[in-house]
C-alpha positions in Angstrom: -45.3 14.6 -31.4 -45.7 16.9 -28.1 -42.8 18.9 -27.6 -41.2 19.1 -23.7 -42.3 22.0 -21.9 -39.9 25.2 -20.6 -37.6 23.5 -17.7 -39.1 19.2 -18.5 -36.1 16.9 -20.0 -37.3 14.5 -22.3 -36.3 10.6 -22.8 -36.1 8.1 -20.4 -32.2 9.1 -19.2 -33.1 12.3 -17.4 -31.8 12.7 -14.2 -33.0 14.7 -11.6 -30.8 17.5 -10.1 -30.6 15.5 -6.6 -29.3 12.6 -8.5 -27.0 13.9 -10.6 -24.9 15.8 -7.2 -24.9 12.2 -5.3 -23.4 10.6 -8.4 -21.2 13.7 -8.6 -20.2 13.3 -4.5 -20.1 9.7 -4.9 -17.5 9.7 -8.0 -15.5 12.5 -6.3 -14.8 10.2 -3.3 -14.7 7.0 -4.1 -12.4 6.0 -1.1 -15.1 6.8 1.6 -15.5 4.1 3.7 -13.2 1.7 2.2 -11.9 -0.6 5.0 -8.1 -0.7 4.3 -5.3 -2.4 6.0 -1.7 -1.1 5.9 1.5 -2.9 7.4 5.0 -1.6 8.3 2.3 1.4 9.5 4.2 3.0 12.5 6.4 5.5 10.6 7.6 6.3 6.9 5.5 5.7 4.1 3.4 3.5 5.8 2.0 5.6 8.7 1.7 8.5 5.6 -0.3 6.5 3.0 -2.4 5.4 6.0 -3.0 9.2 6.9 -3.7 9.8 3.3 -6.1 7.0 2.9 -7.8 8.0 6.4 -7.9 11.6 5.2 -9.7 10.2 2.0 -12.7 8.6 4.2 -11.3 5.2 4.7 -11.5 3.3 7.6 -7.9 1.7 8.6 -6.3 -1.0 10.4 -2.8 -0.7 10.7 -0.1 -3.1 11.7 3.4 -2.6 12.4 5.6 -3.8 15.1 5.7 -0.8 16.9 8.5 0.1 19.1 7.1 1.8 21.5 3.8 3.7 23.2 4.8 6.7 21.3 4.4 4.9 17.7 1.4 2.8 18.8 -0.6 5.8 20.3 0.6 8.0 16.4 -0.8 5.0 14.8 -4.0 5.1 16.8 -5.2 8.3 16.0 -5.5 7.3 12.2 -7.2 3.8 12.7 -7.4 0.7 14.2 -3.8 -0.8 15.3 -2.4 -3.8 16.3 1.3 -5.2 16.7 2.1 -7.7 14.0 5.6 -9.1 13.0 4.6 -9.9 9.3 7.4 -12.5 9.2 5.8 -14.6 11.5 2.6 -16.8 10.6 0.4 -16.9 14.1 1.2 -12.7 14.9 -0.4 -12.3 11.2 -3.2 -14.9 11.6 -4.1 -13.1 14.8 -4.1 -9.4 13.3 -6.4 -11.0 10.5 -8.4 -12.6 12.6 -8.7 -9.1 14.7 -9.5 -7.3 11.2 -12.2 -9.5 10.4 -14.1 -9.4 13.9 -14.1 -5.7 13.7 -14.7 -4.8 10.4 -15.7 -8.2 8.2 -14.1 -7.5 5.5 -11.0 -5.4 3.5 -11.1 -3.1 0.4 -7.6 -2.5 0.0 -4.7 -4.1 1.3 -1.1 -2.0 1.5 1.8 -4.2 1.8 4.6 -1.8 2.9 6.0 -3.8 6.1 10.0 -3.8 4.8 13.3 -3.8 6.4 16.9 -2.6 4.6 19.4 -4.5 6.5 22.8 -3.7 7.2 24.7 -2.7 4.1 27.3 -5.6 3.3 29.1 -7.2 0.7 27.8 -10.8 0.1 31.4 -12.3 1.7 30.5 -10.1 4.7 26.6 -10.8 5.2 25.8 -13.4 8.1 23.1 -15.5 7.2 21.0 -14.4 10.0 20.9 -10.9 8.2 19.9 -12.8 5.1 17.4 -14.2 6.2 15.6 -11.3 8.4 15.4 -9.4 5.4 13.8 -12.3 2.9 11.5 -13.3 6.0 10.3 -9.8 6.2 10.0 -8.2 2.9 9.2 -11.2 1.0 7.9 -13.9 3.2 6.0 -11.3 5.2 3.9 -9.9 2.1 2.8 -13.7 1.4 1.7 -14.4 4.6 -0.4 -11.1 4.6 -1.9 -11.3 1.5 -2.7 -15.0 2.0 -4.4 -14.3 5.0 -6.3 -11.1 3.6 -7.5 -12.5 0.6 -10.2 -14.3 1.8 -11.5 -11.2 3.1 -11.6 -9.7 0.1 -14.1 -9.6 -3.4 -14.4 -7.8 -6.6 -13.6 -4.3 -6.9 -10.7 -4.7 -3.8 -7.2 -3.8 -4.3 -3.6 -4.8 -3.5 -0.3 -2.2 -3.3 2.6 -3.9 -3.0 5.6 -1.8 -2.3 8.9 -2.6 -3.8 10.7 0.0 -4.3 13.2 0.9 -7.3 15.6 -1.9 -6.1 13.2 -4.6 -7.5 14.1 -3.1 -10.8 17.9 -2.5 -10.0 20.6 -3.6 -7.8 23.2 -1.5 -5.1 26.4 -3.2 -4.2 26.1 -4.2 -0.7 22.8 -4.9 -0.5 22.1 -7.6 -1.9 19.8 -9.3 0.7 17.7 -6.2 0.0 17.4 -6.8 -3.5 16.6 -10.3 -3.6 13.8 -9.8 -1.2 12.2 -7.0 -3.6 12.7 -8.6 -7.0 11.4 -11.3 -5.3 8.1 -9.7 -4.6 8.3 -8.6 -7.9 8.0 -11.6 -9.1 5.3 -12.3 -6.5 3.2 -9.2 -7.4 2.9 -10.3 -11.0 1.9 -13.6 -10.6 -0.4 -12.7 -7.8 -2.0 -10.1 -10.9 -2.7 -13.0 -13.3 -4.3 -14.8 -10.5 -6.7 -12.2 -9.4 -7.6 -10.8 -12.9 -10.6 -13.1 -13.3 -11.7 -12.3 -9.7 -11.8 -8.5 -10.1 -9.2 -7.4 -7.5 -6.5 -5.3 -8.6 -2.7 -5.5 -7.8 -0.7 -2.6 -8.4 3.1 -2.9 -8.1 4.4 0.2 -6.3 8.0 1.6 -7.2 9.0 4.0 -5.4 12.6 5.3 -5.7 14.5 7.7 -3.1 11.4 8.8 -0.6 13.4 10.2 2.8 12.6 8.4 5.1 14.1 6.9 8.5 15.3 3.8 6.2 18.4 6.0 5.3 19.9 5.1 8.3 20.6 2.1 8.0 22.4 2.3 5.1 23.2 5.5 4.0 23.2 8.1 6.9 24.5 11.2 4.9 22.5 10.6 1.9 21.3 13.8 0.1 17.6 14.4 2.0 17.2 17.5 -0.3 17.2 15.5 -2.9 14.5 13.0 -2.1 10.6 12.8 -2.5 8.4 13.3 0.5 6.4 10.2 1.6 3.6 12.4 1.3 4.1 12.5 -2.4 4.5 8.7 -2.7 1.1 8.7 -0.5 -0.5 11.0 -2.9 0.3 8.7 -6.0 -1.3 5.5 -4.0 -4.6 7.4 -3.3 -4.6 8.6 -7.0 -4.1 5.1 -8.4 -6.6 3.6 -5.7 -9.4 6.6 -6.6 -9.5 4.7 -10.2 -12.7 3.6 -11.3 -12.7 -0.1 -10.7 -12.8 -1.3 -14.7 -9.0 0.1 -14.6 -5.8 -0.3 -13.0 -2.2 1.1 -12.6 -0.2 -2.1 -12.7 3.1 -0.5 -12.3 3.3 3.0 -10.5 7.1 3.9 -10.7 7.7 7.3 -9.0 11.2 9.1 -9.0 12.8 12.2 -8.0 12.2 14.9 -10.9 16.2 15.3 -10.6 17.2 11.6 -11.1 18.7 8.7 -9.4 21.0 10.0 -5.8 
C-alpha cells in the first residue's frame, strides 16, 4: 500500500484549506441574508431584534404602525418598512403582498406587534379595551402568520412573542393575559402543524425587558431591575443561529434577580 506523501491527506473526505474556511464563514453566520420580517418594529424589542438580526446579515422588512416620521425614518435605516395595523386583515394583506414583490420570499417571521392596555379590574374594563388588546396581540399574530406562511419553506422560522404573562396572570390585566395565553395556545398548535414541513416555531417568553410598555401600566416600575431589549434581542439571534435539525421551542428569559 503507498503511503501519502509529506503535506497529501489521504481518503476520499479530505478537504482542501479553501473549503474548510467557507464552511467555517458559512457556519459562523448562518443569518446572512436571511430575509426576515418583524412587526410591532418601530420601538422596543421589536425595532432591537430587528437591529440585531440586521446586524447579523439579514435583510428586514419591518412593520409597525408607526406614529410618526421620526419612527418610520429609525425603522428605515435597518430595512425595509411599511405601516401595517396587524389587527386589521387588508393593511396585512398589503404589507405581504409588498414583502413578496420585493423580496419573494421570508426566512424568519418575528411576531412582536403587542399592545398592554389600560390596567383595569374586569368590572372596570370597557369592552372596547377588550377587544383592542385580543385584536392586536392575538388576532394580529394569526393574520400575519397566515399571510407569511405561504411565503415560507423548510428551514424558515417563526418567534412568537408572549411574554411571561402567557405563563402567569397580574390583577388588572386581564385583557392582557387572555390575549397572550391565547397565543400560547396558538404557538403550540401552530408547532405540531409545521413539524412535518421543516419550519420551526419558537415560543418567546420574555419577562420584565424595560421598555416604553411600562407606561401604560406601571409608570414607576423598577427600570434597574429589568433586562435590556438588547439582551432579549441577543437570545432570538442565538436561538435563530441554530443549525436547522434543532429548535428552542420555549425560550423563557428572566431577570437574574427575579420576578419585579
Amino acid at each position: 500500500m503507498t503511503q501519502p506523501k509529506l503535506g497529501e491527506v489521504a481518503g476520499p473526505v479530505a478537504r482542501s484549506p479553501m473549503s474548510a474556511r467557507s464552511q467555517l464563514s458559512k457556519s459562523s453566520n448562518p443569518l446572512r441574508g436571511k430575509i426576515a420580517v418583524v412587526t410591532g418594529a418601530s420601538r422596543g424589542i421589536g425595532l432591537t431584534i430587528a437591529q440585531a438580526l440586521a446586524d447579523a446579515g439579514c435583510q428586514l422588512a419591518l412593520a409597525a404602525r408607526f406614529r410618526n416620521a421620526r419612527e418610520l425614518r429609525e425603522a428605515e435605516r435597518v430595512g425595509f418598512a411599511q405601516s401595517c395595523d396587524v389587527s386589521d386583515e387588508r393593511s396585512v394583506s398589503e404589507f405581504f403582498a409588498a414583502v413578496k414583490k420585493r423580496f419573494r420570499r421570508i426566512d424568519i417571521l418575528v411576531n412582536n406587534a403587542g399592545i398592554g392596555g389600560p390596567s383595569r379590574n374586569v368590572a372596570e374594563l370597557a369592552p372596547e379595551d377588550w377587544r383592542a388588546v385580543i385584536d392586536v396581540n392575538l388576532t394580529g399574530m394569526f393574520l400575519t402568520t397566515r399571510a407569511a406562511l405561504p411565503l415560507m419553506k423548510r428551514g424558515a422560522s417563526i418567534v412568537n412573542n408572549l411574554s411571561v404573562s402567557a405563563k402567569g396572570v397580574f390583577a388588572g390585566m386581564s385583557a392582557y393575559n387572555a390575549s397572550k395565553h391565547g397565543a400560547a395556545g396558538f404557538t403550540n398548535t401552530l408547532r405540531e402543524e409545521l413539524r412535518e414541513q421543516g419550519i420551526r416555531v419558537i415560543g418567546l417568553y420574555p419577562g420584565a425587558t424595560d421598555t416604553a410598555i411600562w407606561n401604560q401600566f406601571w409608570p414607576q416600575a423598577p427600570r434597574q431591575r429589568m433586562m435590556s431589549a438588547e439582551t432579549v434581542a441577543r437570545a432570538v439571534v442565538f436561538a435563530l443561529s441554530l443549525p436547522p435539525e434543532a429548535t428552542v421551542e420555549e425560550l423563557v428569559i428572566t431577570p437574574t434577580g427575579g420576578a419585579l
